[in-house]
C-alpha positions, 0 to 999 in steps of 0.5 A: 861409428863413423869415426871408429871406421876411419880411425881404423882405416887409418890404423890400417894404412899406418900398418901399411908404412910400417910394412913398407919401410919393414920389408923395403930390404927385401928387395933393396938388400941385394940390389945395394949390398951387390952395388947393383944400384945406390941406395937411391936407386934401388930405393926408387925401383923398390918403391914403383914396384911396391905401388903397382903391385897392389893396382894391378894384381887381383885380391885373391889374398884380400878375400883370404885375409878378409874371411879369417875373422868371423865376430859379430857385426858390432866386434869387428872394429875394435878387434881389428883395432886391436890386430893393427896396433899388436902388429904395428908395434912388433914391426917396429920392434923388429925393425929397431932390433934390424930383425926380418920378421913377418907384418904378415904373421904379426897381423894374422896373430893379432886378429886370431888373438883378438877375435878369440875372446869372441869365442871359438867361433870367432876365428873362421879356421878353415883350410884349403878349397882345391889349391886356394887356402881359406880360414887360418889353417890355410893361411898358416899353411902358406905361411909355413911352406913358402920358406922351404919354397924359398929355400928350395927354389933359391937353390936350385935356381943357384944351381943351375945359374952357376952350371950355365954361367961357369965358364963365362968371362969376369966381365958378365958380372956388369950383365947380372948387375943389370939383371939384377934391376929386373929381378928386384922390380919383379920382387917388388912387384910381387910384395906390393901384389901380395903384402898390400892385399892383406891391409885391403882385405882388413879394409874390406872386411871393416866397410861390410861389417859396418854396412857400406859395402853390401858384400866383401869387394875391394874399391878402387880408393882402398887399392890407391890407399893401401899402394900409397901407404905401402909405397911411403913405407918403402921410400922411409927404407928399413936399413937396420934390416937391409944390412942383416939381409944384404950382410947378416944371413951371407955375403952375397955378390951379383949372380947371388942377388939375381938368384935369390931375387928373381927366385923370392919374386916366382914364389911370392906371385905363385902365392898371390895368384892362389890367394895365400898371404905369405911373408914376403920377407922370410921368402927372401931371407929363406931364398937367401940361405937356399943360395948361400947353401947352395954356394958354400954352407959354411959361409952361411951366417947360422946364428942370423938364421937361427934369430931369424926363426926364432922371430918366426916361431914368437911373432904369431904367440906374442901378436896373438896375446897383444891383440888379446890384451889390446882387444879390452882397451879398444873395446872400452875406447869404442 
């Protein structure tokens, strides 16, 4: 059993690498694509973010996570196995194709699929507690209206950027390049407070379900795992994403890069102070369109947008049969 659990725990931070290169161009895109920062640089910015977000937010989302399986005791360790491998695997599909999709999604699919062999009951579906989301209802819910957040406030923060700046002088492009640092620590940040939590969460539930935590709680050595994990994913850089986010979606410029970022980054930390597990990255791929719309629709990249939802649409389903499948083979592993 031992081995099982740390086998598992591995799963779960090597989950955490591939969510950290997957996503770094979520805050690398723009910083780069504006030449706001060298890659080096933003690379640096993004990956101190990424590690203090996990240390110094709360685990509003962890507990989230950790409550949307409920198997018996003894299934835990192979249905999480099964949830970890379908969403490492996608996630390095995704990111050999240069597609933004959601290690979120990935892992929520691959538990439900896994833990419904278990039965119905299996899968805690819950919904909403006050504003707090819980069970997989509430989850989805974050998952589904955090892009039309990013969408809406990236426009709106568009908007009104371009109203208050419209008659400054060519030269303020240097002032938003700087701002730019600022907002894309802030989007940093703001992934590692929300992505890391879901790896500290699966950690969590697996240390309970095999009796070494008396009730669900995050240690301190699984925050410092899954910040390290999440931070090593970052330095690696997923650049066949960055360029689809920086380029793909719309070309953006400096006053672009600050909007969208500094508007990804209000959203995602609303959505880890309340406890939903949102995707970081179709956040800022949704705030990117919001100010490409907002600016001029017809420099919006549709076809990238269109792959970009349709990889929102399949990641559920096809992690959800993955982690249905995989389920056997750990099962017999074990």
């Amino acid at each position: 059993m031992l081995f099982a659990l740390i086998l598992t725990i591995v799963l779960a931070m090597a989950f955490d690498v591939t969510n950290g290169f997957h996503d770094s161009a979520n805050s690398v895109a723009a910083l780069v694509s504006t030449r706001a920062a060298t890659a080096g640089q933003a690379l640096v910015i993004t990956a101190l973010g990424n590690l203090a977000g996990p240390l110094l937010a709360g685990t509003a989302v962890a507990n989230t996570v950790g409550g949307v399986v409920d198997v018996p005791l003894g299934d835990t360790v192979p249905v999480v196995c099964a949830a970890l491998t379908s969403a490492i695997a996608w996630n390095l599909i995704t990111w050999r194709f240069g597609l933004p999709s959601s290690s979120s999604h990935a892992l929520i699919g691959g538990l439900v699929g896994a833990a419904l062999l278990s039965g119905w009951d299996g899968v805690h579906w819950g919904g909403f507690a006050g504003w707090r989301p819980y069970g997989v209802m509430g989850v989805l819910a974050g998952l589904a209206i955090s892009p039309i957040l990013g969408v809406v406030v990236g426009g709106a923060a568009s908007a009104l950027a371009r109203r208050c700046l419209r008659r400054a002088p060519r030269r303020v492009n240097r002032v938003v390049r700087r701002g730019e640092w600022v907002t894309a620590s802030a989007l940093a940040f703001s992934h590692g407070a929300n992505d890391a939590q879901k790896t500290m969460g699966v950690v969590a539930l697996l240390l309970v379900a095999t009796g070494h935590l008396d009730r669900f709680e995050v240690p301190l050595w699984v925050r410092l795992a899954a910040a390290a994990s999440l931070t090593i994913g970052t330095m690696l850089g997923g650049w066949r994403i960055v360029r689809t986010v920086g380029h793909g979606i719309y070309r953006m410029r400096p006053l672009d890069g600050l909007v969208s970022q500094g508007s990804s980054a209000a959203v995602i930390l609303t959505a880890a102070a309340v406890g939903a597990p949102v995707s970081t990255t179709h956040v800022v791929a949704s705030g990117v369109v919001g100010v490409g719309v907002q600016r001029r629709i017809g420099h919006v990249h549709w076809a990238v947008v269109r792959e970009i939802g349709a990889a929102w649409l399949v990641t559920l389903p096809v992690t959800a049969v993955a982690g249905a499948v995989l389920l056997s083979i750990w099962k017999v592993m074990s």
